[in-house]
C-alpha positions as CSV (number, residue, x, y, z in Angstrom):
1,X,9.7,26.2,75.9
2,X,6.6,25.4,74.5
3,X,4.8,27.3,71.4
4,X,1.7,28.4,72.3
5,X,-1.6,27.1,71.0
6,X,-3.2,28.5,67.8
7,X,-6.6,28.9,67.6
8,X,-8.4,26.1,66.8
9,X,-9.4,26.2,62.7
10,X,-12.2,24.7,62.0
11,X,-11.2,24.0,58.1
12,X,-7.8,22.6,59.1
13,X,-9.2,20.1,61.6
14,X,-11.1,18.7,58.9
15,X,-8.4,18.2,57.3
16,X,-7.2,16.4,59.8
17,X,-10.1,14.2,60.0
18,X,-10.1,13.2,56.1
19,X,-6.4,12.2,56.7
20,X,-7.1,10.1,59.4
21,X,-10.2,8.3,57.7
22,X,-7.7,7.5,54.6
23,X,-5.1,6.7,56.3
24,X,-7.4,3.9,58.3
25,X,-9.2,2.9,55.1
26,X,-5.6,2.3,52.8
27,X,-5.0,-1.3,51.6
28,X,-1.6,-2.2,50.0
29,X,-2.2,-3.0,46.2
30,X,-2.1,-7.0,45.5
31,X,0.9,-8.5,43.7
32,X,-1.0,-10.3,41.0
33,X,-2.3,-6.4,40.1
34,X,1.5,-4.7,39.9
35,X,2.5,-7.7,38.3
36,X,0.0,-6.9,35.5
37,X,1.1,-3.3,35.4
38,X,4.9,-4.7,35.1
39,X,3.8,-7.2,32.5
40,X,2.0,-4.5,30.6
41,X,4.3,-2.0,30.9
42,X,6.7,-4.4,29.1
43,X,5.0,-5.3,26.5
44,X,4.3,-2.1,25.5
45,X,8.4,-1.6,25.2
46,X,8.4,-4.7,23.2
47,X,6.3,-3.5,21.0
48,X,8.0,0.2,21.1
49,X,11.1,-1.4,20.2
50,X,9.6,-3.8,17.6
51,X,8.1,-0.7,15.5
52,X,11.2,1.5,16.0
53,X,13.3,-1.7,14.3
54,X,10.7,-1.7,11.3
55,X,10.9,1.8,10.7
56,X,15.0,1.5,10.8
57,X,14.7,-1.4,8.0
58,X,12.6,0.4,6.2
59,X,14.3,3.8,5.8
60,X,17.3,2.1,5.5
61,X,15.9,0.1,2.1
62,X,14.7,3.2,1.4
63,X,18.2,4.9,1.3
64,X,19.4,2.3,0.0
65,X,17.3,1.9,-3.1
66,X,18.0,5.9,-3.4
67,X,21.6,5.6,-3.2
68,X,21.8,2.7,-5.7
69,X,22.4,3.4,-9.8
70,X,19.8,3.4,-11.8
71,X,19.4,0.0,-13.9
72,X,21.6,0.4,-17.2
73,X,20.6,1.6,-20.4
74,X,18.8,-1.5,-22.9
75,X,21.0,-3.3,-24.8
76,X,20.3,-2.1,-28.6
77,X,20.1,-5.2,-31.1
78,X,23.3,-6.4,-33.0
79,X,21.9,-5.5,-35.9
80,X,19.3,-2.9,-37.4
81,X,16.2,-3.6,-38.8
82,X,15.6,-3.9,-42.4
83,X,13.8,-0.3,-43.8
84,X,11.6,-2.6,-45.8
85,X,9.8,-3.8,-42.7
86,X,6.3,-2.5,-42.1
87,X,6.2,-0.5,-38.4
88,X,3.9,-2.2,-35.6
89,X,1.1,0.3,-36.4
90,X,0.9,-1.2,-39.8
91,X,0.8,-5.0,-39.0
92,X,-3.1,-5.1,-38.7
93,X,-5.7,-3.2,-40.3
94,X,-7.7,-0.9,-38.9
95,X,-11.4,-2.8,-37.6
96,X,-13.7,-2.2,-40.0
97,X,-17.9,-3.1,-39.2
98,X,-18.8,-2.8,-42.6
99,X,-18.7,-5.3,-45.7
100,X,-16.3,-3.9,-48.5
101,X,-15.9,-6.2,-52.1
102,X,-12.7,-7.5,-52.4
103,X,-10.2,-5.8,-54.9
104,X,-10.5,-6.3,-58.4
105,X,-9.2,-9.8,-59.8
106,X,-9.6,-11.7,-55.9
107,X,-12.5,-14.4,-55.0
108,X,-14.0,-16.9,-56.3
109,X,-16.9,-15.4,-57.9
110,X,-16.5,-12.1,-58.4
111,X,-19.6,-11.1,-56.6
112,X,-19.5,-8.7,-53.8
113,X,-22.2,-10.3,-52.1
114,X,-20.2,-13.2,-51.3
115,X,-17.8,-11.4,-49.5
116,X,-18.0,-10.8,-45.5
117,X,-15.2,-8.7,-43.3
118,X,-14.5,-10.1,-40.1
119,X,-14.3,-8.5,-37.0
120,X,-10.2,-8.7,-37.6
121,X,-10.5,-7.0,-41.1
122,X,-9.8,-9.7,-43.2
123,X,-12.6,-10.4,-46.1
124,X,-13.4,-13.9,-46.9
125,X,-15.5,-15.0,-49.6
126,X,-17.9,-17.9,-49.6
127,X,-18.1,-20.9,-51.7
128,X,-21.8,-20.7,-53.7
């Protein structure tokens, strides 16, 4: 038996329509085109894969370096220094911008005038 008719709906036969107007209008999608996709699509899992292998290296350095000792303690000298010698501090003397005489009994002449202080601290005297 055959199933009566339904009333005719207007929205459903243009529904119809637009389905038949695609359907006449639909064009299979080049090679070349889902080629490219295909191509793309891999290079992006290259890449994926290439930055997933990175990140395993480096966390595993990482752990690595954490899981390793610490470097050993300096090796003291053999022997000890001498009490006599002066401490790195005390090598140099301090800058000094201003011209001092030399200590009683040093230079040539005696004359404070003749003396000049270096930049380094050292005082010099000149010849007259």
């Amino acid at each position: 038996m055959r199933e009566p008719q339904e009333p005719q709906d207007p929205l459903r036969e243009l529904f119809r329509q637009a389905a038949a107007s695609g359907q006449s209008r639909a064009r299979a999608v080049p090679v070349a085109r889902i080629a490219e996709r295909g191509r793309r699509a891999h290079r992006r899992r290259v890449a994926l894969a290439a930055g997933a292998a990175c990140l395993l290296f480096a966390g595993g350095g990482a752990t690595l370096a954490a899981l390793l000792p610490d470097a050993p303690a300096p090796v003291l000298p053999a022997t000890s220094p001498s009490p006599d010698a002066p401490s790195p501090s005390e090598t140099r003397p301090p800058l000094s911008t201003t011209t001092s005489p030399p200590p009683s009994g040093r230079g040539t002449s005696g004359d404070p005038s003749a003396t000049a202080t270096h930049p380094s601290g050292r005082a010099t005297t000149t010849a007259p």
